[in-house]
MOPAC internal coordinates of N, CA, C and O (Angstrom, degrees):
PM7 1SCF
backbone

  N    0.0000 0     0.00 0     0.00 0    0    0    0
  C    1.4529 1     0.00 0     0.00 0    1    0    0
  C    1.5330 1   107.85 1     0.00 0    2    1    0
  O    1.2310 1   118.93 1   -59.41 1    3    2    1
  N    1.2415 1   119.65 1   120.59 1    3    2    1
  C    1.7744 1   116.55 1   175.57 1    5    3    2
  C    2.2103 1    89.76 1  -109.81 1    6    5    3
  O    1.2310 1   126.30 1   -24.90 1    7    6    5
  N    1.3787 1   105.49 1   155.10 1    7    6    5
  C    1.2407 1   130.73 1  -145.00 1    9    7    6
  C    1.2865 1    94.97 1  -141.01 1   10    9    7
  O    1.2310 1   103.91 1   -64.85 1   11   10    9
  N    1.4565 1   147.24 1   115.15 1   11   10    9
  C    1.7006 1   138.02 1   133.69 1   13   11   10
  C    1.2717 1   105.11 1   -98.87 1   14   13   11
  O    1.2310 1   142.24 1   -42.56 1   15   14   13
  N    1.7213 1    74.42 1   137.44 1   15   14   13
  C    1.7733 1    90.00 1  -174.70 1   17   15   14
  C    1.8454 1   106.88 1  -115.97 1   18   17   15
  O    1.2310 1   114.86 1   -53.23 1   19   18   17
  N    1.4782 1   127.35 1   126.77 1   19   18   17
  C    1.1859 1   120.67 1  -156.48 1   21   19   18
  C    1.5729 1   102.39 1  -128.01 1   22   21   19
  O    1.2310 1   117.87 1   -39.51 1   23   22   21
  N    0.7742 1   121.66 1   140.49 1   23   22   21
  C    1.7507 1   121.20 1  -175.12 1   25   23   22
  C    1.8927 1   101.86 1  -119.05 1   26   25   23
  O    1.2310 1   124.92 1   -42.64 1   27   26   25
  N    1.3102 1   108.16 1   137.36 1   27   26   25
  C    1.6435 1   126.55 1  -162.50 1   29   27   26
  C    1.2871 1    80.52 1  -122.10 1   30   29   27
  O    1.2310 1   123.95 1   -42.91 1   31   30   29
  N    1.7297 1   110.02 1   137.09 1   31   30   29
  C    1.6459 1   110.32 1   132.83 1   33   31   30
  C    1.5663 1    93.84 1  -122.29 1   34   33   31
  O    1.2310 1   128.58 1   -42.41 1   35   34   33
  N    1.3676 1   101.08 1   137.59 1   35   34   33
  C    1.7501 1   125.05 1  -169.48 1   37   35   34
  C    1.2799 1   116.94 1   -97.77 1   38   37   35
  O    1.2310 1   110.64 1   -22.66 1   39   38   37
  N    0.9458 1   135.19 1   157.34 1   39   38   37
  C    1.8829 1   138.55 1   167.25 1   41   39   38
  C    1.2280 1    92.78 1   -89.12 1   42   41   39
  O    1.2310 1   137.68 1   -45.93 1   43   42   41
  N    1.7104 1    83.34 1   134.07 1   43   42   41
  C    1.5944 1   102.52 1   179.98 1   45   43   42
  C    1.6001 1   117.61 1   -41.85 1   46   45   43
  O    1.2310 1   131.65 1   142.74 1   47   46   45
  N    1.3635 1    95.11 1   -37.26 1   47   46   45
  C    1.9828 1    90.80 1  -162.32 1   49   47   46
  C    1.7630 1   101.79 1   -99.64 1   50   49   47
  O    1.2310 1   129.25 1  -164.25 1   51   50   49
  N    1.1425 1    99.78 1    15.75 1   51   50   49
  C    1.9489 1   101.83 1   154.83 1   53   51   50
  C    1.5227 1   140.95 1  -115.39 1   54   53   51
  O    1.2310 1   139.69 1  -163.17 1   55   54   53
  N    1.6337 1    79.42 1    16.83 1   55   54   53
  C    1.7047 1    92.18 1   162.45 1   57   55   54
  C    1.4888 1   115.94 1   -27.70 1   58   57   55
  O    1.2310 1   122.60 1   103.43 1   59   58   57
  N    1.4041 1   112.62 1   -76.57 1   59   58   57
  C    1.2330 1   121.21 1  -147.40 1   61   59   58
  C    1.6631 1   103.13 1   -66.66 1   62   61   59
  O    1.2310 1   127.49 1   136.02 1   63   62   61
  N    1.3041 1   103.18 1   -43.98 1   63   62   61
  C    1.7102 1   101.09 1   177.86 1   65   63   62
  C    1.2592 1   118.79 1   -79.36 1   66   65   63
  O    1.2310 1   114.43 1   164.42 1   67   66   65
  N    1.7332 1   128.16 1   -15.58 1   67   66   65
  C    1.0236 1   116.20 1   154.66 1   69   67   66
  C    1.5025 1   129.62 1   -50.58 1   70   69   67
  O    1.2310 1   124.30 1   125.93 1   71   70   69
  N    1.4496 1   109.35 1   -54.07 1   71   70   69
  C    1.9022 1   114.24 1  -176.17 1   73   71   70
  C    1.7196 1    94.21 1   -64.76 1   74   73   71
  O    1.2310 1   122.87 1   137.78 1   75   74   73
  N    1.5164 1   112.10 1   -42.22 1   75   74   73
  C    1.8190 1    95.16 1  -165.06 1   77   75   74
  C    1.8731 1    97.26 1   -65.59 1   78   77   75
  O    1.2310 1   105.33 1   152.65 1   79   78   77
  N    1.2773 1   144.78 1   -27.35 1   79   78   77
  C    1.2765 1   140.56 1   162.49 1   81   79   78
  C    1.5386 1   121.30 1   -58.62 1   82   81   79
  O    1.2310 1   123.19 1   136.93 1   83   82   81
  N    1.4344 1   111.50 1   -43.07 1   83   82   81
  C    1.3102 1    94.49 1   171.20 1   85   83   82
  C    1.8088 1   125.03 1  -122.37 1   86   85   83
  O    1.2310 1   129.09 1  -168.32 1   87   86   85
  N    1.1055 1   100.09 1    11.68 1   87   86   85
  C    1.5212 1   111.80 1   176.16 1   89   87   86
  C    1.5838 1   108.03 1   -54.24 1   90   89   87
  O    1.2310 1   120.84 1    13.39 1   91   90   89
  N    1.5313 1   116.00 1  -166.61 1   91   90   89
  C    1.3520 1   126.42 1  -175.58 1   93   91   90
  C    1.9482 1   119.12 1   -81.90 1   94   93   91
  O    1.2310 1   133.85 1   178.23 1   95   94   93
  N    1.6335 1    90.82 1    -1.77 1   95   94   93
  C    1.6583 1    98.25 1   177.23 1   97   95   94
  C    1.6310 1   101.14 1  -123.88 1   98   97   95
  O    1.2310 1   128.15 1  -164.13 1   99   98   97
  N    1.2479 1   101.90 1    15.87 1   99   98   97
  C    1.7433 1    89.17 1  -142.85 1  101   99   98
  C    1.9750 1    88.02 1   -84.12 1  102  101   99
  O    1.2310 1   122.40 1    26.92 1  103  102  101
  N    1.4115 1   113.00 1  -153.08 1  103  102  101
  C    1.5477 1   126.03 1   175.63 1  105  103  102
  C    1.3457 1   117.33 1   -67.42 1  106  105  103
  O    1.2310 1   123.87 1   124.89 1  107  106  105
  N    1.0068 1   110.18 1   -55.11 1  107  106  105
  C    1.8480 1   125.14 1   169.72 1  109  107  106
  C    1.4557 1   100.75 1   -22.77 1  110  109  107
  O    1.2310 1   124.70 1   100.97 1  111  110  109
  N    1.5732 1   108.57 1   -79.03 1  111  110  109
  C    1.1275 1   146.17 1  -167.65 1  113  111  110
  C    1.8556 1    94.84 1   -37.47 1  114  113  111
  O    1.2310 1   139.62 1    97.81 1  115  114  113
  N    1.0070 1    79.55 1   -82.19 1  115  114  113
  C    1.8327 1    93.58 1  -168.65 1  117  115  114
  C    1.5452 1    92.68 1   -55.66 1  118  117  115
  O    1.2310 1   102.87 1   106.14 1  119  118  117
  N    0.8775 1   149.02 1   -73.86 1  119  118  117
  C    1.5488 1   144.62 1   177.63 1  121  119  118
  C    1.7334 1   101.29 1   -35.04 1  122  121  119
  O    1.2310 1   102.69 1   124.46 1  123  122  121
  N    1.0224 1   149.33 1   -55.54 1  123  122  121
  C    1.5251 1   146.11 1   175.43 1  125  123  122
  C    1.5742 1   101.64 1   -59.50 1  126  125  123
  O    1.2310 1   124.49 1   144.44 1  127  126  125
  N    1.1030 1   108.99 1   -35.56 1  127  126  125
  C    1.6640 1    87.02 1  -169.73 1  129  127  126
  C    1.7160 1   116.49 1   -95.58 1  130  129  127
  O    1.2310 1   120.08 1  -154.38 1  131  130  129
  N    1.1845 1   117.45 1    25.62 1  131  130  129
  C    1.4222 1   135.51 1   149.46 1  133  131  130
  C    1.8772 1    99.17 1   -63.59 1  134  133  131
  O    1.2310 1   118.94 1   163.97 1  135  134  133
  N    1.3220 1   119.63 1   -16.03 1  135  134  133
  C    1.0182 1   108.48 1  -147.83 1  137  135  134
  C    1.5911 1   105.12 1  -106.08 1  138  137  135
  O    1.2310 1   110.53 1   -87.55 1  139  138  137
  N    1.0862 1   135.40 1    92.45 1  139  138  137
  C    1.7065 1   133.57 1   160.65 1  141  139  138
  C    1.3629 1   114.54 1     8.68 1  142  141  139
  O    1.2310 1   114.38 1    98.55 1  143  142  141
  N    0.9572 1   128.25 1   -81.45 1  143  142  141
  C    2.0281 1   143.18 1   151.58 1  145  143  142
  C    0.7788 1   100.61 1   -11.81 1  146  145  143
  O    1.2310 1   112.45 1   109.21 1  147  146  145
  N    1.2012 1   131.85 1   -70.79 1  147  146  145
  C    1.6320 1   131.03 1  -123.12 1  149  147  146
  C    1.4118 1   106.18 1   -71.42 1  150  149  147
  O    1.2310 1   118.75 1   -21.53 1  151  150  149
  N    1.0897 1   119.99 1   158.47 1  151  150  149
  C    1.4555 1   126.58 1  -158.43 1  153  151  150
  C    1.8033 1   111.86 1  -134.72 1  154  153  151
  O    1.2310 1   129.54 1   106.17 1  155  154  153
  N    0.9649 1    99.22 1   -73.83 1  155  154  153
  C    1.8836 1   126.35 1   165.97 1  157  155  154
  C    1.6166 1   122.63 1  -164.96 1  158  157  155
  O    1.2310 1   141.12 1   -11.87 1  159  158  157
  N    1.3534 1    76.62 1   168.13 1  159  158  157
  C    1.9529 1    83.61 1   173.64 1  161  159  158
  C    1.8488 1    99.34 1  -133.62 1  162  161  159
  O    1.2310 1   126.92 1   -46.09 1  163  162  161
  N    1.2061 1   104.30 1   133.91 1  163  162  161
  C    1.8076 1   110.83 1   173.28 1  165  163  162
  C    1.4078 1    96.41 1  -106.40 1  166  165  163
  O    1.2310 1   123.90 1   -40.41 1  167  166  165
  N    1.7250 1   110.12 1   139.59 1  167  166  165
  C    1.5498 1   116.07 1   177.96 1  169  167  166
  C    1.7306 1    97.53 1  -119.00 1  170  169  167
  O    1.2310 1   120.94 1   -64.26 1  171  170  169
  N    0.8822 1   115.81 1   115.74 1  171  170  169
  C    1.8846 1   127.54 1  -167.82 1  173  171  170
  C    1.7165 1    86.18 1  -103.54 1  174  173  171
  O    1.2310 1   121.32 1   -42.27 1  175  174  173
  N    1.4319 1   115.09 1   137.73 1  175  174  173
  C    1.5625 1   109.07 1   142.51 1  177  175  174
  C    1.6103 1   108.24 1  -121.33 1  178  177  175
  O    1.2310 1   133.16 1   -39.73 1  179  178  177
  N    1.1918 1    92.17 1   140.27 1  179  178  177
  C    1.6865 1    93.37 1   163.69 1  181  179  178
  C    1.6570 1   135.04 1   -48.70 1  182  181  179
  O    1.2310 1   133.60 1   -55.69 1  183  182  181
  N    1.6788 1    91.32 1   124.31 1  183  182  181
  C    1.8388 1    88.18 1   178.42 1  185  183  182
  C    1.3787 1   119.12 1   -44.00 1  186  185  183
  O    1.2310 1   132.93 1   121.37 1  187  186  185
  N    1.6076 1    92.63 1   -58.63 1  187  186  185
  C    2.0645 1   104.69 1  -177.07 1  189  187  186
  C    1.3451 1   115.29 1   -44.15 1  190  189  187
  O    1.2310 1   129.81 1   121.32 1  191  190  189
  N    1.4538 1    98.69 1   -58.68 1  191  190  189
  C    1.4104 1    98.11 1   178.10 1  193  191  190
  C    1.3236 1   115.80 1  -151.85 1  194  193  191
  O    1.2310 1   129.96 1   -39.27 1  195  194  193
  N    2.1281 1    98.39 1   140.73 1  195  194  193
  C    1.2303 1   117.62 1  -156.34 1  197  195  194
  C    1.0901 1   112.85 1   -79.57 1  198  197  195
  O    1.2310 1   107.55 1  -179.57 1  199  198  197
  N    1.5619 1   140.82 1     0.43 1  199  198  197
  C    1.2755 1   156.33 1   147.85 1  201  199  198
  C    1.6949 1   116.81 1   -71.29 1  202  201  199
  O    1.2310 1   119.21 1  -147.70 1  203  202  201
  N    1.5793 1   119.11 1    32.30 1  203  202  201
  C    1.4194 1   108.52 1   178.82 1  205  203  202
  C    1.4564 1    78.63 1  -154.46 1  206  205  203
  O    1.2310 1   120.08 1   -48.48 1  207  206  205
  N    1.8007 1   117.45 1   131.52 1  207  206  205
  C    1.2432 1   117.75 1   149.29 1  209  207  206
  C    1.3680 1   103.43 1  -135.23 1  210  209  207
  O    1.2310 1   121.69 1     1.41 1  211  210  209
  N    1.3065 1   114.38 1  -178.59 1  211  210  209
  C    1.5824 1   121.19 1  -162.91 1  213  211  210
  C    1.8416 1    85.80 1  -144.18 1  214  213  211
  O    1.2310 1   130.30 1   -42.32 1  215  214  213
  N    1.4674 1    97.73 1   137.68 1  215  214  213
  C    1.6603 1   125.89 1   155.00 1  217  215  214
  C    1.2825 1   125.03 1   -93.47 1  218  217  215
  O    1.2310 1   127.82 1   -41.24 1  219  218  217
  N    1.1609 1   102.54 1   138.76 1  219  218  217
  C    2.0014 1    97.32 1   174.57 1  221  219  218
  C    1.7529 1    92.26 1  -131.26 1  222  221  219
  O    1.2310 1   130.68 1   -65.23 1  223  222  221
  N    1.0105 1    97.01 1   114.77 1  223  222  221
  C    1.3959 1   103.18 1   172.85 1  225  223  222
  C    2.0722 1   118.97 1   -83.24 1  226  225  223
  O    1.2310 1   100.71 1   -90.81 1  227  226  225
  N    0.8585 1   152.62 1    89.19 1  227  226  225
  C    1.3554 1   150.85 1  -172.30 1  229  227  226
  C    1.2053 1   115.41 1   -73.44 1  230  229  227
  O    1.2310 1   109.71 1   -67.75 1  231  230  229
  N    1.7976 1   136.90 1   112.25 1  231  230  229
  C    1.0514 1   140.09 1   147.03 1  233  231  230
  C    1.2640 1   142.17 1  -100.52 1  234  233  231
  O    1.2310 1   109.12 1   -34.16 1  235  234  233
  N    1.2860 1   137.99 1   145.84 1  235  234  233
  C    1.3986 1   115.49 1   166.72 1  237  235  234
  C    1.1471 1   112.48 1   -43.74 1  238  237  235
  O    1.2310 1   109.86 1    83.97 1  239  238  237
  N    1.2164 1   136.62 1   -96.03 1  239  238  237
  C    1.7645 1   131.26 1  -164.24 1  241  239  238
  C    2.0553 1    86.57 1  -118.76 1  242  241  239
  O    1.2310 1   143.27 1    -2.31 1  243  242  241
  N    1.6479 1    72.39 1   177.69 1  243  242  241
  C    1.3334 1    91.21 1   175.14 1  245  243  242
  C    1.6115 1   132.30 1   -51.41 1  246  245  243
  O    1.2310 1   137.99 1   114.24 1  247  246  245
  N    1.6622 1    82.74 1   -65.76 1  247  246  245
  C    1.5103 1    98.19 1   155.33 1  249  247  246
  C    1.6834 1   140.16 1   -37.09 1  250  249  247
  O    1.2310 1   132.22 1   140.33 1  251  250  249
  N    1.2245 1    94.00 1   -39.67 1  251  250  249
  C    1.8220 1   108.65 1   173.43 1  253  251  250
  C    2.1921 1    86.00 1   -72.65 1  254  253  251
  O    1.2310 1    96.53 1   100.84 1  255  254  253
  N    0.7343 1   159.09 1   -79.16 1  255  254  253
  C    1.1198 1   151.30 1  -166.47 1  257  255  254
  C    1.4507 1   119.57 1   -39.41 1  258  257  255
  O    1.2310 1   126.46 1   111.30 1  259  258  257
  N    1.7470 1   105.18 1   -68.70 1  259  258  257
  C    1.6629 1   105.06 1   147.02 1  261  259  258
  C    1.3422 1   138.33 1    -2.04 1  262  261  259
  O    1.2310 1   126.60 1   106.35 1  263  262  261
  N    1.8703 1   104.90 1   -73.65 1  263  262  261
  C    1.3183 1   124.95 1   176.80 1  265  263  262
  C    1.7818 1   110.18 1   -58.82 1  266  265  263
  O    1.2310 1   119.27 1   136.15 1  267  266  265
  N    1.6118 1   118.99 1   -43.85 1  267  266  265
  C    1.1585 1   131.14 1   176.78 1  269  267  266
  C    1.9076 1   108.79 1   -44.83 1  270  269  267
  O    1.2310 1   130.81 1   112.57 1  271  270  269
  N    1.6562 1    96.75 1   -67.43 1  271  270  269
  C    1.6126 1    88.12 1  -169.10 1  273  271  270
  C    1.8626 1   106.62 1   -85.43 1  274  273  271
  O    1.2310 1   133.92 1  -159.37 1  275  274  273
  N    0.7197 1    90.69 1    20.63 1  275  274  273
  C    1.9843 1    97.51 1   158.59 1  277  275  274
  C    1.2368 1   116.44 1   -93.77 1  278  277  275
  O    1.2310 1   121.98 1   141.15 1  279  278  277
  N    1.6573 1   113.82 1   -38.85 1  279  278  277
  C    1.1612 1   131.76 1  -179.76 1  281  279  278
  C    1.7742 1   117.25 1   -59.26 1  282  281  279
  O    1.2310 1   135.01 1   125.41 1  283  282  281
  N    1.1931 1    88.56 1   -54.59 1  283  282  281
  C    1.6419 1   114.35 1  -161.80 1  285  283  282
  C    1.9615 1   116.04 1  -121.51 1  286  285  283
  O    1.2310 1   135.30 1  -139.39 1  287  286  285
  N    1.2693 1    88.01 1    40.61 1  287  286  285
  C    1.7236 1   104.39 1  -174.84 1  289  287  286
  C    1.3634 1   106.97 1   -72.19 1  290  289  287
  O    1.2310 1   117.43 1   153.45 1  291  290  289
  N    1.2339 1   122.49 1   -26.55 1  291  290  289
  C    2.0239 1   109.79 1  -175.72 1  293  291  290
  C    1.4238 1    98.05 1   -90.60 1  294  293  291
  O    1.2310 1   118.37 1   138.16 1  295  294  293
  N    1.6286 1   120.72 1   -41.84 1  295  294  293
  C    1.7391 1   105.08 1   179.14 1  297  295  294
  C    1.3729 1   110.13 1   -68.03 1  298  297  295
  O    1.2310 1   116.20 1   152.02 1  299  298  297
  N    1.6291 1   124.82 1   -27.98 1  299  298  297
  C    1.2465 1   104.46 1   179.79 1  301  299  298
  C    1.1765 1   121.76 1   -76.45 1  302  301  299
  O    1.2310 1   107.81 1   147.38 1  303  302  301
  N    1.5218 1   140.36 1   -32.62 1  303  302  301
  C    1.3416 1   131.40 1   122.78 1  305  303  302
  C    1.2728 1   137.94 1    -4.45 1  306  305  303
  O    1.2310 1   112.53 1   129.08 1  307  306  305
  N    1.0630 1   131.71 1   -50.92 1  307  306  305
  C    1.5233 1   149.45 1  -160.42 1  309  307  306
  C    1.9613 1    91.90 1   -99.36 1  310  309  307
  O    1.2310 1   118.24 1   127.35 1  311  310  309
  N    1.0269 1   120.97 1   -52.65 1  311  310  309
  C    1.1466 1   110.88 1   157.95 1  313  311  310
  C    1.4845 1   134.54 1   -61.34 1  314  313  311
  O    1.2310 1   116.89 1   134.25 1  315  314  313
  N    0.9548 1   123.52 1   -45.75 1  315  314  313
  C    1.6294 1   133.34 1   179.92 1  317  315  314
  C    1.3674 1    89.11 1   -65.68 1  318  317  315
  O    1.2310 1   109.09 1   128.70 1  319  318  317
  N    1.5236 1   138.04 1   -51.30 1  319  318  317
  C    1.5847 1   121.72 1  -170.45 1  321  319  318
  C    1.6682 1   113.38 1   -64.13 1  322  321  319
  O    1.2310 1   124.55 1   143.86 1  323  322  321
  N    1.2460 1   108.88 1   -36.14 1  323  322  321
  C    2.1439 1   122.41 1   162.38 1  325  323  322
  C    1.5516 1   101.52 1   -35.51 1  326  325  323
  O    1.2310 1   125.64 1   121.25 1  327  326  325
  N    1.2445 1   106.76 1   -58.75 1  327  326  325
  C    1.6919 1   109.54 1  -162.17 1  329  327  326
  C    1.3266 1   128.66 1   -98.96 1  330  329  327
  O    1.2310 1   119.72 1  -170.46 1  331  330  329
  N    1.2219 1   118.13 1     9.54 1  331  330  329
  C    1.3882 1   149.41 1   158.22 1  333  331  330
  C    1.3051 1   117.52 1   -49.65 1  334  333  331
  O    1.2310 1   121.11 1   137.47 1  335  334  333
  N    1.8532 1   115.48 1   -42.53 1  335  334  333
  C    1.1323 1   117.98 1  -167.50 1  337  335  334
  C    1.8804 1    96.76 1   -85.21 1  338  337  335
  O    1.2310 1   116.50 1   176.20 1  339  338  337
  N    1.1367 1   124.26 1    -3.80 1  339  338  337
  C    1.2662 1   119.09 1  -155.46 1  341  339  338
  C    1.5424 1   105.54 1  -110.19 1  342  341  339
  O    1.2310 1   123.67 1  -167.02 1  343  342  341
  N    1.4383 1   110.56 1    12.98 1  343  342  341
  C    1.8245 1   119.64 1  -169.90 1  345  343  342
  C    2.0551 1    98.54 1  -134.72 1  346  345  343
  O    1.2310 1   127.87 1   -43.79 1  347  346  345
  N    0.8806 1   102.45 1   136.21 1  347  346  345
  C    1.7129 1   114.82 1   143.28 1  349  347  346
  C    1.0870 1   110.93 1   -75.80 1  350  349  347
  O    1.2310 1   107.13 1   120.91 1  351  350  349
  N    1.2847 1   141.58 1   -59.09 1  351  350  349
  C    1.2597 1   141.54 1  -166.63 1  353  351  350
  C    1.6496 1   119.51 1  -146.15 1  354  353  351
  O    1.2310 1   123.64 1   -49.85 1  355  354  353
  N    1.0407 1   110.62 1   130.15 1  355  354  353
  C    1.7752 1   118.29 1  -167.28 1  357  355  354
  C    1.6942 1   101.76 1  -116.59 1  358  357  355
  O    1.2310 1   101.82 1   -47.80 1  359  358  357
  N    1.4244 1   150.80 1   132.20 1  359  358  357
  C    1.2287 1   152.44 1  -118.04 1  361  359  358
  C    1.4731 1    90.94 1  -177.46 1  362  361  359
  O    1.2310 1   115.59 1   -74.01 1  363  362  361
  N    1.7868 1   125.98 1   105.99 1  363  362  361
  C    1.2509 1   104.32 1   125.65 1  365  363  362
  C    1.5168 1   145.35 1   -95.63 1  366  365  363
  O    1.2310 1   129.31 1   -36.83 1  367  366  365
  N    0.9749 1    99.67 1   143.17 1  367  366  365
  C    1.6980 1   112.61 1  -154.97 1  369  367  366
  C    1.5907 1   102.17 1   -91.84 1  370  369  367
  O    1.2310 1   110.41 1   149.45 1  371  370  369
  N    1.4332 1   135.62 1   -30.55 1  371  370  369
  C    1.0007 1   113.24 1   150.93 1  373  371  370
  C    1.7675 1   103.17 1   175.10 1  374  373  371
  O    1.2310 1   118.46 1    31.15 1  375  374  373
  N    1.4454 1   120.55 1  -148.85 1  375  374  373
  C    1.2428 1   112.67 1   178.80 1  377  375  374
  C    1.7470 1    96.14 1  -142.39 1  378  377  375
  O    1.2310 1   111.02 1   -42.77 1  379  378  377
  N    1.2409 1   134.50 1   137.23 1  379  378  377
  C    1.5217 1   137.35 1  -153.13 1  381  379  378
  C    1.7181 1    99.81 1  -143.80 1  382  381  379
  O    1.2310 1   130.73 1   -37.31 1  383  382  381
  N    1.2764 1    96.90 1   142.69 1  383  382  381
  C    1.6153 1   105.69 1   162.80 1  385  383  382
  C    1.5954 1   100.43 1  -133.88 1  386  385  383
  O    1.2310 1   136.14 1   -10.27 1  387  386  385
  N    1.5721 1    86.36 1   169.73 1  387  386  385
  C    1.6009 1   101.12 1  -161.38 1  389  387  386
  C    1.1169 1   109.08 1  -112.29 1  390  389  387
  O    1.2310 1   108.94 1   -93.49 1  391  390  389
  N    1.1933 1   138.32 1    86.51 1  391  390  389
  C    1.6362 1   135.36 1  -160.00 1  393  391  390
  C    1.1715 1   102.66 1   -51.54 1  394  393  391
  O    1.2310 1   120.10 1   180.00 1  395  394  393

């Protein structure tokens, strides 16, 4: 299992379209699961504070992810520029496997 884990800080007044973009129905979602690999995505927000959530993206391997944004490079583009407006700050936090 390979894992990206991405940390958001959001504008206050895009709560709501932030989680409906990247939640478990949201665009992400439906855009990844074109994808063979793809597995899930978890959307965490922080207790402390409601301006910090974290993504975990779930793949089979790396490679199945790889193959994905080779595949699907202008929507994932074309998307990531949509949701741009909805963050102060976007963080990757790292890349994980699941022994």
């Amino acid at each position: 299992m390979y894992v990206i884990a991405w940390e958001f800080i959001i504008r206050a007044e895009s709560a709501a379209q932030f989680e409906a973009a990247y939640g478990p129905a949201g665009e992400w979602v439906r855009l990844f699961s074109n994808a063979e690999g793809y597995r899930e995505t978890r959307l965490l927000r922080d207790m402390t504070d409601p301006l910090r959530y974290v993504t975990l993206d779930y793949w089979r391997s790396r490679e199945a992810y790889d193959q994905f944004r080779q595949t699907h490079v202008e929507e994932y583009k074309a998307l990531d520029e949509r949701c741009e407006q909805l963050t102060a700050r976007e963080t990757k936090l790292g890349e994980f496997d699941n022994p």
